[in-house]
N, C-alpha and C positions, 0 to 999 in steps of 0.2 A: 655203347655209351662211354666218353670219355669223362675220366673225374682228372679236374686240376686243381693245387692246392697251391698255397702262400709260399714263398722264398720261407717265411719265420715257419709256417707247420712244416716245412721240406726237413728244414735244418730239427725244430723237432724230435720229429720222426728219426733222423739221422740218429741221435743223440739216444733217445730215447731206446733205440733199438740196439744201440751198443751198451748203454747200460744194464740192456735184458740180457744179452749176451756175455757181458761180464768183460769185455775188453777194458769200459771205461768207470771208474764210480761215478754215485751219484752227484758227489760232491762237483768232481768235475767236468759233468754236464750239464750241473747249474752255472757253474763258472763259466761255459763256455755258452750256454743261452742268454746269462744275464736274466737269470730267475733263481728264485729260493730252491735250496734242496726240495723241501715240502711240497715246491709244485711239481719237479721234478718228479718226488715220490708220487703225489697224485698223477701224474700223467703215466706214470711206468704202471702203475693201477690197472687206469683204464684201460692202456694199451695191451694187458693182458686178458682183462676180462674180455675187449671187443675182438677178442680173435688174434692176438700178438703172438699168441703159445697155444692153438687147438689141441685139446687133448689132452694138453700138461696139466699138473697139479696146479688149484688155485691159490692165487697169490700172495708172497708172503707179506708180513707187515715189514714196514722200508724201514732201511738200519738207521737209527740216528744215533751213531755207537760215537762217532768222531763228530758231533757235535758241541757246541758250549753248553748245552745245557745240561747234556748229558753229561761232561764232565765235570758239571757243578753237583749233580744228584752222586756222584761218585765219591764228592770231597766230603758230601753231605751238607750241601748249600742245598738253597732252593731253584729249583731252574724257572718259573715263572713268578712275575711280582703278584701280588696276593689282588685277586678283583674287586675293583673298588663297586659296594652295590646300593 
């Protein structure tokens, strides 16, 4: 059985698998997807729980170290506006 996949899941996966590997950050494989880190971090996720790393330790939580928001929680701002309910 042959599996074919999308020009945008190829690039992906490209992306997504150098992130695991640590060649590229997350940062700039959002930049080069044209998506948020966050999906990024969600996809590095998946891609390890579906078998991206057999065997290895399960996945760690994705850095949002070099983020704004994180550097607000840092200054001691708040990094999200408050939910309006």
């Amino acid at each position: 059985m042959k599996i074919t996949i999308g020009r945008k899941e190829g690039d992906r996966l490209v992306a997504i698998r150098a992130v695991d590997a640590g060649q590229i950050t997350q940062e700039q494989a959002a930049q080069q997807l044209g998506i948020s880190v966050r999906q990024v971090c969600r996809s590095l996720i998946r891609y390890r729980e579906e078998g991206g790393r057999r065997g290895a330790a399960p996945p760690l939580p994705c850095d949002f170290s070099d983020t704004p928001a994180s550097a607000a929680v840092q200054r001691g701002g708040a990094p999200l506006p408050p939910v309006l309910s």
